[in-house]
C-alpha positions as a Markdown table, in Angstrom:
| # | Residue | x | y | z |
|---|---|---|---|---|
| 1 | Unk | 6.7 | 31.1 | 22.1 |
| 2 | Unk | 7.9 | 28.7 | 19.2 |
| 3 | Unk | 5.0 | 26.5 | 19.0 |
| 4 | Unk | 7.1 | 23.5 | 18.3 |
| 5 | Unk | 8.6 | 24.0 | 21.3 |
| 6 | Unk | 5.3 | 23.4 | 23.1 |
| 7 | Unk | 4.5 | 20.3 | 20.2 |
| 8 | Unk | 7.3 | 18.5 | 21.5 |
| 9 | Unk | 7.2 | 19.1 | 25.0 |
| 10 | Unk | 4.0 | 17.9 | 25.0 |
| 11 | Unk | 4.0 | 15.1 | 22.9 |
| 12 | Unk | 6.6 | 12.8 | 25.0 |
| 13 | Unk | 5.5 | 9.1 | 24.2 |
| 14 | Unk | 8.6 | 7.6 | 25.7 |
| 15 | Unk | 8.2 | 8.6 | 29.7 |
| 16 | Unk | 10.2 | 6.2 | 32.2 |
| 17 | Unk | 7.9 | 3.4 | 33.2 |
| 18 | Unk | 5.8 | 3.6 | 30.5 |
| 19 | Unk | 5.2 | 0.3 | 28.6 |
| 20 | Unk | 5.6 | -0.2 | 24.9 |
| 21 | Unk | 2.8 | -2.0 | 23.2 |
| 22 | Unk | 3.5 | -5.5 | 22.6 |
| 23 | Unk | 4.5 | -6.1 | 18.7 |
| 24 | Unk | 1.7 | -7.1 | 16.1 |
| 25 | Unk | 2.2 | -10.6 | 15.3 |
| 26 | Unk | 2.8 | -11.2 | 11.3 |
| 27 | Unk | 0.1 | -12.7 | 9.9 |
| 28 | Unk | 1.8 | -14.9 | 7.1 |
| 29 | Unk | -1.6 | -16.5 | 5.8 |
| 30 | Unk | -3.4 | -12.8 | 5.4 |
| 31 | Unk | 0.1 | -11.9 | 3.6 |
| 32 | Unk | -0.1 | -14.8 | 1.5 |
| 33 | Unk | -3.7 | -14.0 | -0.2 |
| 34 | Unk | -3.1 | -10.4 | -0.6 |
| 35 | Unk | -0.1 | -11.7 | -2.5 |
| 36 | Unk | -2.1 | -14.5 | -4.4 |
| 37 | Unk | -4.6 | -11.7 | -5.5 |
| 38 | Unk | -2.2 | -9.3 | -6.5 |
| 39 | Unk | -0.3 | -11.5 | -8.9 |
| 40 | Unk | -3.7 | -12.6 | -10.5 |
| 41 | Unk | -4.5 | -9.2 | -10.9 |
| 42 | Unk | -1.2 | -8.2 | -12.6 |
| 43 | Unk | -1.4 | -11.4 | -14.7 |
| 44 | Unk | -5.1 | -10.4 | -15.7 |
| 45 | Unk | -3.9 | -7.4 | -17.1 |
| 46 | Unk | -0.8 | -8.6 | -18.9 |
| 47 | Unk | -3.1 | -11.7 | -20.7 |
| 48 | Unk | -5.7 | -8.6 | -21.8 |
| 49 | Unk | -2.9 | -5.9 | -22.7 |
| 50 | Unk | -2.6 | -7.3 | -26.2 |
| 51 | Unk | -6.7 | -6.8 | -26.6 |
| 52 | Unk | -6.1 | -3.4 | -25.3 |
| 53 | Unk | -3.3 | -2.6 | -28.3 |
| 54 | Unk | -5.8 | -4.0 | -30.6 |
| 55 | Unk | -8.6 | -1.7 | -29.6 |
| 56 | Unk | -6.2 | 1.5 | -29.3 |
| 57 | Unk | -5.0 | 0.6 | -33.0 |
| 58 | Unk | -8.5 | 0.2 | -33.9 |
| 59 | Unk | -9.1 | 3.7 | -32.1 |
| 60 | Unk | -6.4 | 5.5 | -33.5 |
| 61 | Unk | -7.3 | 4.2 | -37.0 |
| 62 | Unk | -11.0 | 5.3 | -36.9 |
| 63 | Unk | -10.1 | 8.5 | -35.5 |
């Protein structure tokens, strides 16, 4: 026997009466930080890229 046959026959979350989960609530504040941090971080690396071009220039030139 196909054993996705058998996967899928037994793996039947929507039954009749069976009660969905109420939805997660959206936490706007938890968004909000994860956001904050993520925009320092990018602007972290933009303010240090040009330090970074210095230093591969510096590599490359040693090298």
């Amino acid at each position: 026997m196909n054993n996705n046959l058998i996967y899928n026959n037994n793996n039947n979350d929507n039954k009749r009466g069976d009660k969905k989960p109420p939805p997660k609530k959206f936490d706007f504040k938890c968004c909000k930080d994860n956001t904050i941090k993520s925009l320092n971080d990018v602007e972290y690396f933009l303010n240090n890229l040009n330090k970074f071009s210095r230093y591969m220039h510096l590599y490359k030139f040693f090298k």
